[in-house]
C-alpha positions, 0 to 999 in steps of 0.5 A, spaced: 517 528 526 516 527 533 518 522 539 513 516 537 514 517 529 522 516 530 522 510 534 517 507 530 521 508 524 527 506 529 524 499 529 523 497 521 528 493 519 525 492 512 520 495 507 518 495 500 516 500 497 512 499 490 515 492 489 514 487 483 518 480 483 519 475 478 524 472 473 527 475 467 520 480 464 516 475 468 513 479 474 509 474 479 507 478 484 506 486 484 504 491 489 508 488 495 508 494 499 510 492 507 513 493 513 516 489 518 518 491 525 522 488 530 520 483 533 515 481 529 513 475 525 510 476 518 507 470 515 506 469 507 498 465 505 497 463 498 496 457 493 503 454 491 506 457 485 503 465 487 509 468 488 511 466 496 518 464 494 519 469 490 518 474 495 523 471 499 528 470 495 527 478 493 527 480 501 533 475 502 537 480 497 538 473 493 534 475 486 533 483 484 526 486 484 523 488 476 521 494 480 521 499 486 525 498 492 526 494 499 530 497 505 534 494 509 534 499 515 534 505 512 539 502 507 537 500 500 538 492 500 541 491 493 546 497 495 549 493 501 555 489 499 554 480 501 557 480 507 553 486 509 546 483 508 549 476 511 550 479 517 543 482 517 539 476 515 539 470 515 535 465 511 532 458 511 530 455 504 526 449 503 533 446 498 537 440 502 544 443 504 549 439 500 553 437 507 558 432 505 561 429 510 560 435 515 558 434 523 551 439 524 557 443 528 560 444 522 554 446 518 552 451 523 559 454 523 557 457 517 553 461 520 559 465 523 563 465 516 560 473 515 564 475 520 571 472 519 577 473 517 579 473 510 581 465 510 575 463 514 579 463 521 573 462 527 574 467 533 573 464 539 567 469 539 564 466 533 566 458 537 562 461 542 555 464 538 555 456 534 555 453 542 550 458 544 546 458 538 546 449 539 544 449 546 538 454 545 535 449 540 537 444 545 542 440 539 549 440 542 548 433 543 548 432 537 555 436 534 558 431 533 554 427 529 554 427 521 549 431 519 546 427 513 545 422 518 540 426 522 533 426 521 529 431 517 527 434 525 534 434 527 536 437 520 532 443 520 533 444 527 540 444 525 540 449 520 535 453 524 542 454 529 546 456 524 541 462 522 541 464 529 548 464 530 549 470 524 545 473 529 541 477 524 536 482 524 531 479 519 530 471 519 527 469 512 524 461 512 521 458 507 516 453 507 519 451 515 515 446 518 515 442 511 517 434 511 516 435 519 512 431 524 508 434 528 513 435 534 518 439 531 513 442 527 511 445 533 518 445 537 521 450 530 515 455 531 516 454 538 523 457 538 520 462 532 516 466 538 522 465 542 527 469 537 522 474 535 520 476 542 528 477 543 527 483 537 528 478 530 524 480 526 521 474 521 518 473 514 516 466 512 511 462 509 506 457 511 501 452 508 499 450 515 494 456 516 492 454 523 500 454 525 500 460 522 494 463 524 497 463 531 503 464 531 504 470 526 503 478 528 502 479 520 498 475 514 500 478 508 496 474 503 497 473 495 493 471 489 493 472 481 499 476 482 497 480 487 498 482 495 491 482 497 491 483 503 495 484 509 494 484 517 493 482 524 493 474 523 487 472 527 482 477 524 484 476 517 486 468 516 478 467 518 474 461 514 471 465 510 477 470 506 480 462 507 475 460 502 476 465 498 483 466 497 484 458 496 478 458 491 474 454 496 467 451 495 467 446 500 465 450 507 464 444 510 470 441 510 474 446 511 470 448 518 473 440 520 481 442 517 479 449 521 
């Protein structure tokens, strides 16, 4: 193996080989063979209901695959422990947080708990990583808030802090922008290029197309229970592989939404 291969396999920091997801002996999507590289944003394009959360749940070492075999690093992700694959990734799915009575610095303090001791102790390291992550986001101001009292925007923000202070490698979000107006949707995915451009890698899913034509690296794009295609966002998300992959008759509409 030579220099450039090495460092190549050096910047994968998740891959599937041979993989089929799904519940009890119902596969939803088969052939998911990928490889995501620090840095890079990989975004997942199908009809709601093809398998995308699934998918993700699977990468997130949430739910074991039907078959073949995810890595982390050169790790197999089911054969780390949880504390291991919470360090590593950190996830952002659609459900509600249940918060209770929790200020939004407490719900990002959760992000740490990972790395503490055996009683849930934050070290003054992991105090730091929470007011680090909250004023990346621009957030501290509201700390002390309770966060079920914050907006959908603000929550999702809040929740965003919590990822970024597990300091992972692979951030995985499911349907982000939902219940967003079109300022935060466009802040979250601001701050999305901004961590992949300090080395996270993402793997996400999106209905919004035009979003996620330009802020991804990688569309990889399902259909009927298969991975159909996979590549350079741009070039692959054009109008007309849209059409086909959604089932799209009407050109013309779609050119206005496009």
């Amino acid at each position: 193996m030579d220099i450039d291969d090495a460092q190549k396999n050096k910047n994968i920091v998740v891959r599937s080989a041979a993989l089929t997801v799904g519940y009890g002996n119902t596969a939803i999507v088969s052939g998911i063979n990928l490889t995501i590289r620090t840095g890079s944003v990989v975004t997942l394009i199908g009809r709601n209901g093809s398998g995308k959360s699934t998918m993700l749940r699977c990468f997130s070492g949430q739910r074991p695959p039907l078959s073949g075999q995810v890595f982390l690093g050169g790790s197999e992700l089911f054969s780390l422990n949880v504390k291991e694959r919470s360090r590593r990734i950190a996830i952002l799915m659609t459900e509600r947080f249940r918060s209770g009575f929790l200020t939004a610095r407490e719900v990002v303090e959760f992000g740490r708990y990972p790395y503490t001791d055996l009683i849930g102790r934050l070290s003054e390291r992991d105090r730091e990583a929470v007011e680090d992550a909250m004023e990346e986001l621009q957030i501290t101001p509201l700390a002390d808030r309770l966060f079920s009292q914050l907006s959908d925007g603000q929550r999702q923000l809040v929740m965003l802090a919590r990822a970024i202070c597990q300091e992972p490698e692979l951030l995985i979000m499911d349907e982000p922008t939902t219940f967003l107006d079109i300022n935060y949707k466009l802040e979250l995915l601001k701050i999305v290029r901004r961590l992949s451009e300090r080395g996270i890698a993402v793997l996400m899913s999106l209905h919004e197309l035009e979003l996620a034509r330009e802020i991804s690296d990688q569309a990889v794009c399902i259909k009927n229970g298969q991975v159909v295609r996979v590549g350079d966002a741009k070039k692959t998300l054009t109008r007309e592989f849209i059409a086909e992959l959604f089932d799209i008759k009407d050109m013309e509409m779609l050119g206005k939404l496009l």
